[in-house]
C-alpha positions as semicolon CSV with decimal commas, in nm:
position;residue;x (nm);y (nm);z (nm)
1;X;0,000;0,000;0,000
2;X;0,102;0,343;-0,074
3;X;0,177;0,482;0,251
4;X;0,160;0,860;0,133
5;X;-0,048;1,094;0,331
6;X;-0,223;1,390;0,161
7;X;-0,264;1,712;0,376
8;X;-0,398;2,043;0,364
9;X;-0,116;2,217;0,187
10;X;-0,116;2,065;-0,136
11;X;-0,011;1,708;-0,100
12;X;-0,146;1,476;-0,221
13;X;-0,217;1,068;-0,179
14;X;-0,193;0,877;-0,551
15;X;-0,270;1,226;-0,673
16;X;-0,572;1,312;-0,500
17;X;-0,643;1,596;-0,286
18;X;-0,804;1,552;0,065
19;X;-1,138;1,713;-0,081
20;X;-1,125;1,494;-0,416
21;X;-1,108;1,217;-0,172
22;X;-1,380;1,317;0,050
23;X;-1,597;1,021;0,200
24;X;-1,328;0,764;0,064
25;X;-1,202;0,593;0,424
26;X;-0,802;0,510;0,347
27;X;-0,630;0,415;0,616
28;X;-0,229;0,411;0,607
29;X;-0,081;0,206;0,860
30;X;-0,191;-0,103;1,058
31;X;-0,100;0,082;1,402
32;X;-0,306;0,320;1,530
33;X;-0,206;0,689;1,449
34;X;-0,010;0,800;1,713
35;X;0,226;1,108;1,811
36;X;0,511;0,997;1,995
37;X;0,416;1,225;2,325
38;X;0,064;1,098;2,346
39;X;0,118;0,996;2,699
40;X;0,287;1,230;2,838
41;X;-0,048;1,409;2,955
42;X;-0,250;1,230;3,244
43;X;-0,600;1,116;3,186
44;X;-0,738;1,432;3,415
45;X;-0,501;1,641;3,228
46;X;-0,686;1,521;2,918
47;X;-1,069;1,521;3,045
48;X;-0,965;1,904;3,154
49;X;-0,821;1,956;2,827
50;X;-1,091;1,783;2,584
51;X;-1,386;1,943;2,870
52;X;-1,245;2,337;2,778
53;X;-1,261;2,208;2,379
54;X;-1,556;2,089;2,373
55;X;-1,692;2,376;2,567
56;X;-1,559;2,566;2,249
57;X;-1,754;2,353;1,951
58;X;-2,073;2,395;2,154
59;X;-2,050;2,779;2,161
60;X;-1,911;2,765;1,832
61;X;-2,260;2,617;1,763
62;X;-2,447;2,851;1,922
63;X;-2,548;2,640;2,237
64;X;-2,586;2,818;2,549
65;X;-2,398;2,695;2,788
66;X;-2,532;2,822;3,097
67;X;-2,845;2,603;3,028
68;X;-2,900;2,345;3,313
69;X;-2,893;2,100;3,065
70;X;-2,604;2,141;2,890
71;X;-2,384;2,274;3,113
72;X;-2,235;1,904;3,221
73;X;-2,163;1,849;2,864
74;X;-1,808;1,895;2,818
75;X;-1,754;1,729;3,131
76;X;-1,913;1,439;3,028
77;X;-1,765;1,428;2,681
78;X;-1,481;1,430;2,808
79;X;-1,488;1,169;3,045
80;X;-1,638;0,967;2,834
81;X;-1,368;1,002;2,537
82;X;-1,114;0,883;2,808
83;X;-1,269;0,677;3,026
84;X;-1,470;0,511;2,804
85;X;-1,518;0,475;2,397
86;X;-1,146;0,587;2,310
87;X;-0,978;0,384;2,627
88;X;-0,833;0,190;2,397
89;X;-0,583;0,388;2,286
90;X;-0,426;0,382;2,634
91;X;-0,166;0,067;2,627
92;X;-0,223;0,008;3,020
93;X;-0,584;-0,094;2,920
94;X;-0,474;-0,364;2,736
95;X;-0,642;-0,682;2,847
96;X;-0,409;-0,916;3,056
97;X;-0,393;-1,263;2,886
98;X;-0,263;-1,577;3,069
99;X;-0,233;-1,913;2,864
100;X;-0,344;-2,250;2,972
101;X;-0,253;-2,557;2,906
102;X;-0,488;-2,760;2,650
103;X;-0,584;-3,026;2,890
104;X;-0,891;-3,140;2,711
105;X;-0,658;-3,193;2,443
106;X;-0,952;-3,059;2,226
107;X;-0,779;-2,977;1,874
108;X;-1,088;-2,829;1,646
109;X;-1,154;-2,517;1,624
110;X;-1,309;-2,265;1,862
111;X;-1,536;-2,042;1,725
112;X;-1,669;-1,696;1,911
113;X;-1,915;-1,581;1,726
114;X;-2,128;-1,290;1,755
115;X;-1,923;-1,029;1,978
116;X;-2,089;-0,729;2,014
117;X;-1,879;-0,418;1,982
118;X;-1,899;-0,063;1,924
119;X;-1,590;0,189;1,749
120;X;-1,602;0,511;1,596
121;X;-1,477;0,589;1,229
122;X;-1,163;0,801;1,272
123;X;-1,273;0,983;0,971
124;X;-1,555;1,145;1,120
125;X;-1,578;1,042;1,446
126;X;-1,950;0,879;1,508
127;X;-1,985;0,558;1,564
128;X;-1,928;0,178;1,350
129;X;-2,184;-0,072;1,510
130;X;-2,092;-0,437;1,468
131;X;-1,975;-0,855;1,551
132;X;-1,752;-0,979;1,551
133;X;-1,691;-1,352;1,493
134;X;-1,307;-1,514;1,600
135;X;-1,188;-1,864;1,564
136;X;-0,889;-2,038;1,657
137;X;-0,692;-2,377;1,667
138;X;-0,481;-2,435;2,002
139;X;-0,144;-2,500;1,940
140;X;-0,135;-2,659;2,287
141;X;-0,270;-2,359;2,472
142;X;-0,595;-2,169;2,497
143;X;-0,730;-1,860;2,719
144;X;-1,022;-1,792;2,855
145;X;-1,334;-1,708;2,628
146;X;-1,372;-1,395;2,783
147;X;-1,055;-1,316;2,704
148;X;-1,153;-1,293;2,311
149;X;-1,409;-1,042;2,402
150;X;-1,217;-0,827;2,569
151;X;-0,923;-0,819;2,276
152;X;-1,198;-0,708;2,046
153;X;-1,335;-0,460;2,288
154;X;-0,972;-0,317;2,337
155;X;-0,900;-0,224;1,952
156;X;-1,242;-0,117;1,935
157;X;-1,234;0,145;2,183
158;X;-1,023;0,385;1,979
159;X;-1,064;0,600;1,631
160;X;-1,056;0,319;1,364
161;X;-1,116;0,188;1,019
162;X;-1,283;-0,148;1,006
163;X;-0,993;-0,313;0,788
164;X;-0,732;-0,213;1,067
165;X;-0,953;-0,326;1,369
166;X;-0,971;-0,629;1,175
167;X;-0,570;-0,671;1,145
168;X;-0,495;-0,549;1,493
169;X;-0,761;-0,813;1,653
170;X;-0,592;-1,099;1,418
171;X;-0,206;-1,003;1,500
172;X;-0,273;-1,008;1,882
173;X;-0,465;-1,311;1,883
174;X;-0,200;-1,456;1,666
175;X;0,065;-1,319;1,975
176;X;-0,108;-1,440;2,256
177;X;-0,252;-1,807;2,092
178;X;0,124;-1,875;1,985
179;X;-0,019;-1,981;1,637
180;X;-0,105;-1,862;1,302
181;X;-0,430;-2,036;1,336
182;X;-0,673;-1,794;1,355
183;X;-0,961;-1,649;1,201
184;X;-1,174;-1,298;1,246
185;X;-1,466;-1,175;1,075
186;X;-1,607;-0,822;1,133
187;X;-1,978;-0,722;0,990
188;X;-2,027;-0,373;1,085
189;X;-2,243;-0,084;0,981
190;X;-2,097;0,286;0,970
191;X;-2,281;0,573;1,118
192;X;-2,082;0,794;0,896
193;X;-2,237;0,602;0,577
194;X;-2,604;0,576;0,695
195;X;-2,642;0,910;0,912
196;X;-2,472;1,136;0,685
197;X;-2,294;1,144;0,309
198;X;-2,433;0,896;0,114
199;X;-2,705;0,820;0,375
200;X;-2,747;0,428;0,292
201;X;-2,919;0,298;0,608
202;X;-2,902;-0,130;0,448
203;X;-2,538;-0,167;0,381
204;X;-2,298;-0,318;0,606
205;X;-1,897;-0,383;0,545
206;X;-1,749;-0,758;0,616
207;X;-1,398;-0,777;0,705
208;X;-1,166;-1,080;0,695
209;X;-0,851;-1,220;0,827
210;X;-0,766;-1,633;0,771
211;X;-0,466;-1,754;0,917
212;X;-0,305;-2,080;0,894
213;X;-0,549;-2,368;0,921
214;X;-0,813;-2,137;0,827
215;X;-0,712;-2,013;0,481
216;X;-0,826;-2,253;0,287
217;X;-1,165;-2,267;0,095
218;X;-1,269;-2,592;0,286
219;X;-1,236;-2,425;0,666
220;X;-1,353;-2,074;0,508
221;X;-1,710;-2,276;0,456
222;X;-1,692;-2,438;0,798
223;X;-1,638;-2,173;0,979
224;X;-1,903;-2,001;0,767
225;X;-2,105;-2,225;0,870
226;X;-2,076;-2,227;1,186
227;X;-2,140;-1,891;1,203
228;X;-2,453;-1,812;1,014
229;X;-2,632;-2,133;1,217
């Protein structure tokens, strides 16, 4: 993939500007966009920081402020940026994984299906509604099924674009697992398609990632199978 960026000034990405682009969602790395200082402020620094923002847009947008119900607002936007649907940025909310032995010596696969999970386009920031479904073969080890869950929840809680949430969730299960067996599939609908742009409310994107075992057409259809049952 070309990993050139286009920006305001003039450059461009495969000779497009940022407004011939428009809706198109690129994404140009499989990591998360990061600066290198982004930890350097605390979390209260932050909430202060994002609270005083956010204060701005509002009066920007001609809210008032001083009304009883708004006035919380950038408090809670804050907190909830943070605390809550963008926590996964912060590495020390990374779930903690320990590995068991396989003692039911149980070599098929494993299939999670159906993991609810909720992300927000980093191209417009509203939110990407969606399952996701993981498999995996045990090399000899396996971790607890909540475990998967809370992997998926952790990439999803940041800025994203479905094809990287779909990488990221692969590569750490492939880390933690200790095999190349595994399999995720993503079917999520985008706020930023349906509530605004092109404003198509029936489409949904699938993702992919097979790995090992699973990338081959035979698997592909059991684990298909298993699950749309």
């Amino acid at each position: 993939m070309n990993t050139t960026t286009s920006t305001k000034n003039g450059q461009k990405l495969n000779g497009f500007s940022i407004e011939d682009i428009g809706d198109d969602h690129l994404f140009t790395s499989l990591e998360t966009p990061m600066k290198p200082n982004a930890f350097e402020m605390s979390n209260d620094e932050k909430k202060q920081r994002i609270s005083i923002l956010f204060s701005e847009i509002m009066d920007v947008l001609g809210l008032d402020l001083k009304d009883d119900s708004l006035q919380g607002t950038p408090d809670r936007v804050a907190k909830m940026y943070v605390e809550e649907i963008f926590s996964g940025l912060d590495p020390n909310n990374k779930p903690k994984v320990a590995l068991f032995d396989n003692k039911y010596q149980y070599n098929q696969m494993l299939v999670e299906k159906n993991i609810t999970f909720y992300s927000n386009c980093e191209h417009h920031f509203v939110p990407i509604i969606g399952k996701a479904h993981i498999a995996y073969k045990s090399s000899g080890k396996v971790i607890g099924l909540s475990k998967l869950n809370r992997i998926v929840q952790y990439y999803a809680k940041r800025p994203q674009v479905q094809e990287r949430l779909t990488q990221q969730i692969a590569n750490e299960l492939k880390t933690v697992l200790e095999t190349d067996d595994v399999a995720v599939i993503i079917d999520a609908k985008h706020l930023c398609v349906s509530s605004r742009g092109v404003k198509d409310d029936t489409s949904a994107t699938v993702t992919t990632y097979y790995g090992g075992i699973f990338n081959t057409p035979e698997k592909i259809v059991e684990l298909q199978n298993y699950i749309n049952n």
